[in-house]
C-alpha positions in Angstrom: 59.0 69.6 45.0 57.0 68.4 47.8 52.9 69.1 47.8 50.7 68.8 51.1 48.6 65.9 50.7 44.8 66.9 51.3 42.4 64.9 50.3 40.1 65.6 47.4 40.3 65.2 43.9 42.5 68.3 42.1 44.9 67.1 45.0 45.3 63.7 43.7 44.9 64.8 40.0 48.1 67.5 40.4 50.2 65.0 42.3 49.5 62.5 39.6 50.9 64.9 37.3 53.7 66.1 38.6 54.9 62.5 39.2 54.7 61.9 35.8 56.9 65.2 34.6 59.5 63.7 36.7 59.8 60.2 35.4 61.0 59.4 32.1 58.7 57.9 29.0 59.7 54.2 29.1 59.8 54.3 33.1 56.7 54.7 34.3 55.2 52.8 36.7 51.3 53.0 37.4 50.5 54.4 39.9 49.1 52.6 43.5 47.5 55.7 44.9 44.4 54.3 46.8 42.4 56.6 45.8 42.9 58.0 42.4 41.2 59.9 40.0 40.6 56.9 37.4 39.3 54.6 40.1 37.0 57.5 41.2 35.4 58.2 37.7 35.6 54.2 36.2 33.4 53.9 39.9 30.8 56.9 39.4 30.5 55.7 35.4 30.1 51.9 36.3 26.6 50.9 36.7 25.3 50.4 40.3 24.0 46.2 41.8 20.0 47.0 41.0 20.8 48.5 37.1 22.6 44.9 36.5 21.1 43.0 38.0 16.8 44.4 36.5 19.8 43.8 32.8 20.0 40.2 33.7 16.8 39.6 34.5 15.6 41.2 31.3 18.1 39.1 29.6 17.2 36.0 31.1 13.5 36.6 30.3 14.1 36.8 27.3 15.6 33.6 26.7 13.2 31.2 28.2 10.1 33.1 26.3 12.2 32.2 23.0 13.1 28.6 24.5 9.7 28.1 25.0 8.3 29.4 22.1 10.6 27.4 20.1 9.9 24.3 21.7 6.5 25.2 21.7 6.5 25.3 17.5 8.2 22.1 17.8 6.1 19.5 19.9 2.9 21.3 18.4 3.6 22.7 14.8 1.5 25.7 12.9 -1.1 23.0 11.2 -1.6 21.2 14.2 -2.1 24.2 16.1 -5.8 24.9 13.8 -9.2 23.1 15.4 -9.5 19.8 14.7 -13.3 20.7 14.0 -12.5 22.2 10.6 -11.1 18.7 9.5 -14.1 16.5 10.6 -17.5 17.2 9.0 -20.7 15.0 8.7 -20.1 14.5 5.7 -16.5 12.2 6.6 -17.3 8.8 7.1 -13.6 8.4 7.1 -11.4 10.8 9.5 -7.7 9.0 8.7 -5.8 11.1 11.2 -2.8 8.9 11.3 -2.5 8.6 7.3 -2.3 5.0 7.3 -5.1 4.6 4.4 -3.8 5.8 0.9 -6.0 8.0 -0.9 -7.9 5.7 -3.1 -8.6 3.4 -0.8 -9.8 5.8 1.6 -12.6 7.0 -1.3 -13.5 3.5 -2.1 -14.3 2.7 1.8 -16.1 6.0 1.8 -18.5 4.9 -0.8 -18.9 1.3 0.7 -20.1 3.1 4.0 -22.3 5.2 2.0 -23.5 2.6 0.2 -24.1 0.7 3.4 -26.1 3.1 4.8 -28.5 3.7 2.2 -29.1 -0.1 1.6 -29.8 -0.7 5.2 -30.1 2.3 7.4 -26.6 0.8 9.3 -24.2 3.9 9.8 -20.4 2.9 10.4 -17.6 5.6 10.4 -13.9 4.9 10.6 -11.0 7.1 13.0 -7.4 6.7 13.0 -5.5 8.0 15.8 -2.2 7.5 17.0 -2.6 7.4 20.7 -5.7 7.5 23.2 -5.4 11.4 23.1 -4.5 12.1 19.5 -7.0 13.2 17.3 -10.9 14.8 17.5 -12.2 14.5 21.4 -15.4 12.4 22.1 -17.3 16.0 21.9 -16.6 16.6 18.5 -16.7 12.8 17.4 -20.4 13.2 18.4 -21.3 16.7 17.5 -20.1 16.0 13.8 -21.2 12.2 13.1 -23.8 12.5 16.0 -23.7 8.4 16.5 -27.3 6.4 17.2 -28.4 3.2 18.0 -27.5 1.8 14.6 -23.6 3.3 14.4 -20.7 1.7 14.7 -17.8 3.7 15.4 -13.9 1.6 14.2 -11.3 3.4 16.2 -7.7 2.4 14.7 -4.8 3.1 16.7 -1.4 1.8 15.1 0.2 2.5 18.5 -1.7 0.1 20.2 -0.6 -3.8 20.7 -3.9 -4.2 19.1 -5.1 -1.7 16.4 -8.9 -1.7 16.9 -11.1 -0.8 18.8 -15.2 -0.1 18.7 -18.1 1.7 19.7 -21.1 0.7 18.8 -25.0 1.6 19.5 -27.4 -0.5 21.4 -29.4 -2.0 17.9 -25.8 -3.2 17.3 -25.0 -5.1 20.7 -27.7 -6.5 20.4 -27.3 -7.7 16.5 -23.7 -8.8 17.2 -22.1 -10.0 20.2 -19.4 -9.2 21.9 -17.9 -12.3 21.4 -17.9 -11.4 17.8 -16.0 -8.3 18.1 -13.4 -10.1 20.5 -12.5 -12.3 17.0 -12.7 -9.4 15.1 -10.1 -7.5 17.2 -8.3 -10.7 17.5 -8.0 -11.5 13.4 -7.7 -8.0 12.2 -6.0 -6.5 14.7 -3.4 -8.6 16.0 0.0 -7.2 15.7 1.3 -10.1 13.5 -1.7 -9.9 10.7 -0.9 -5.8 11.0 2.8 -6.5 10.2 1.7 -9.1 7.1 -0.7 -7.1 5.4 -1.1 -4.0 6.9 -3.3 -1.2 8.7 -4.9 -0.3 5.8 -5.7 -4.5 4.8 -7.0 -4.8 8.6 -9.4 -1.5 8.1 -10.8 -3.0 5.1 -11.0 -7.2 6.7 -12.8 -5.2 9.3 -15.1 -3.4 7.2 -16.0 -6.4 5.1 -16.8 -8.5 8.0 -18.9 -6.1 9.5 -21.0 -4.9 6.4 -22.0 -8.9 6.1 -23.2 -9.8 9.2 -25.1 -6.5 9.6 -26.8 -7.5 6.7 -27.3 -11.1 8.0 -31.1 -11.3 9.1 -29.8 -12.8 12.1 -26.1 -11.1 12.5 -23.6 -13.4 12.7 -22.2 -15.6 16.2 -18.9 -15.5 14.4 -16.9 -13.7 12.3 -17.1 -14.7 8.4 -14.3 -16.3 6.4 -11.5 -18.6 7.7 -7.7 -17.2 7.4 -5.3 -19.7 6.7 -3.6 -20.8 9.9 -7.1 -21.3 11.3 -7.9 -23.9 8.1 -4.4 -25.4 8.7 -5.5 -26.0 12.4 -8.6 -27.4 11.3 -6.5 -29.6 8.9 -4.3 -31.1 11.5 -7.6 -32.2 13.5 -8.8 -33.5 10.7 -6.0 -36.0 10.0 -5.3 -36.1 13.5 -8.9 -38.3 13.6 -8.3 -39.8 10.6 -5.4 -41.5 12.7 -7.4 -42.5 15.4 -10.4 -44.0 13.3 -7.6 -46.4 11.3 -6.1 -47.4 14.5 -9.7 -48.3 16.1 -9.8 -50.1 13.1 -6.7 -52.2 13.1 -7.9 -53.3 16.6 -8.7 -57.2 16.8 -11.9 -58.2 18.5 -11.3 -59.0 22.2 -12.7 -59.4 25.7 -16.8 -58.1 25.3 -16.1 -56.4 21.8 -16.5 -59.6 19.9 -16.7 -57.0 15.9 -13.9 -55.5 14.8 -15.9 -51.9 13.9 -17.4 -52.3 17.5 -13.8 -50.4 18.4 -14.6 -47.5 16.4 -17.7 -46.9 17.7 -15.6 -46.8 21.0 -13.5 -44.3 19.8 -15.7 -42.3 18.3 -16.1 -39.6 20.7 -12.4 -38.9 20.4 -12.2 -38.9 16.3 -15.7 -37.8 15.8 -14.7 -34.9 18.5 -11.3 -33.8 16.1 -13.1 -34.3 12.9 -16.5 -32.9 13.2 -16.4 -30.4 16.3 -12.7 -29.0 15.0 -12.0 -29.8 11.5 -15.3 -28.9 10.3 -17.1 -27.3 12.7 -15.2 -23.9 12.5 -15.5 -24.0 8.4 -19.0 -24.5 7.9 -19.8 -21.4 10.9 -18.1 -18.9 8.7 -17.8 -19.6 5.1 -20.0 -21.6 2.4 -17.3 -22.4 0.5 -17.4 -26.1 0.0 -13.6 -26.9 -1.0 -12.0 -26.6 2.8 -14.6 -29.1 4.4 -13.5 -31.4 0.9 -10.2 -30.5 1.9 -10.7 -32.1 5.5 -12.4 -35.0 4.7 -9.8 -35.9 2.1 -7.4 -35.8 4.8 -9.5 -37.5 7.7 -10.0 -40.4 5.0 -6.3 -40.4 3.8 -5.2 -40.7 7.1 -7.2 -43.6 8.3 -6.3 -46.1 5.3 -2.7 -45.1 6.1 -2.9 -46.4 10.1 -5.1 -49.5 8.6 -3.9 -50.4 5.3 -0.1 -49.0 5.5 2.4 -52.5 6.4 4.1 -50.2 8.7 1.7 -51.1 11.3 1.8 -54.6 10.1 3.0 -55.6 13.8 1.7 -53.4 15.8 1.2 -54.7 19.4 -2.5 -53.3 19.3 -2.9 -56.7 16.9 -3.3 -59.2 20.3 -6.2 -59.6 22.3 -6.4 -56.5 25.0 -7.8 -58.7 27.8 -6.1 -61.9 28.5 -7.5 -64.4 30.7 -5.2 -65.6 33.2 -3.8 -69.0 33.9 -5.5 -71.1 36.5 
């Protein structure tokens, strides 16, 4: 059976027919026709370029505003998402924003600062931050403590090499140097005292020192209390001169020095210099306690009868006249 080929689609749809009447079941073959009447309707169903591509867009969209929600909920969490004015109040001496002070410590340094300030009108307030940006802004530091001439501000930041930092008022620059609050920073807040004892020890060493000398008359030029590798420096000067006042000792009168003690007068401005200006010096300028200047004059006098009385320098070539007088 032959048909006329015209084109158009009950043409192609009858020829596709009758093809398959003549074939048998298992042998058809699909057909090739380049223009059939599948491809024609899978073509007018399928959706056009624009319709998929506004669908990817939408779906795209949608992806990055729940990527960046997500991350958004995960760099700044629900509770940090709330003002941090509702957590600081007038009333806080102590904002501990980095949760390095446990609990009852934080109310016992609260009611040192409030006894502070009724005692002596001095105001000091505590903040701990991790980072320069973490924590209440400068804005609402001042609109809630509203800080005078008399406050003194401690900043702790345990990300920093060194933890504290201040900000003090102009009654207290001029009560206590800066010099002072270079020590401070450099005995409280070193990294090695912080990894010893702690930030929450250095917060209260700070405290301490500052509720003393403000109460001082006179402030203080340095910061009260010696730790102990700054006594055991002092020590070593100590018996360092104790050393250098035996030898002068041992000495034999020679040349112009016709006494023995004349040698020690000599050397004192190098013993009295370790003993006096370094062993005892640094003690007696921050602490009455009378046991570590005992300590170091123990030490200086221990060490000078060793170097004179000890036979070890029995021989010693100091023993001979220093000058000689040459041979005509």
């Amino acid at each position: 059976m032959q048909v006329a080929k015209r084109p158009g689609l009950l043409t192609d749809q009858f020829t596709k027919g009758a093809l398959a009447r003549q074939a048998p079941f298992g042998s058809r073959q699909p057909l090739r026709a380049s223009h059939s009447s599948s491809n024609i309707c899978s073509v007018q169903n399928s959706p056009t370029l624009t319709e998929f591509a506004k669908g990817s867009l939408k779906r795209c969209s949608s992806l990055l505003a729940a990527c960046f929600l997500t991350g958004l909920l995960s760099v700044c969490p629900v509770q940090a998402v709330a003002t941090i004015t509702d957590t600081i109040q007038s009333s806080n001496l102590v904002l501990d924003t980095a949760k390095i002070v446990p609990d009852e410590e934080e109310l016992q340094l609260e009611q040192t600062l409030k006894e502070l300030e009724l005692r002596t009108d001095w105001r000091m307030r505590v903040l701990t931050r991790f980072g320069p940006k973490a924590g209440p802004t400068e804005n609402e530091v001042k609109a809630a403590w509203a800080p005078d001439d008399r406050t003194v501000i401690i900043i702790v930041d345990p990300s920093s090499p060194n933890i504290l930092d201040f900000n003090t008022g102009q009654a207290v620059e001029q009560l206590l140097r800066r010099t002072f609050f270079v020590e401070l920073q450099s005995r409280y807040g070193n990294k090695f005292f912080v990894r010893d004892e702690g930030e929450d020890a250095a917060i209260l060493g700070t405290v301490g020192a500052l509720s003393e000398c403000l109460q001082r008359p006179g402030g203080c030029a340095v910061v009260p209390g010696i730790p102990s590798d700054q006594y055991t420096l002092t020590l070593i000067t100590s018996l360092v001169g104790g050393v250098v006042f035996g030898y002068s000792l041992r000495l034999e009168p020679s040349g112009p020095v016709r006494r023995k003690w004349v040698w020690s007068l000599l050397f004192a401005p190098l013993w009295g210099s370790l003993f006096i200006n370094f062993g005892i010096g640094p003690i007696v300028s921050r602490t009455s306690d009378p046991w570590p200047i005992v300590g170091n004059a123990a030490g200086f006098v221990a060490a000078a009868a060793l170097v004179q009385f000890s036979p070890l320098f029995a021989k010693s070539a100091v023993e001979g006249p220093l000058w000689k007088k040459k041979d005509p």
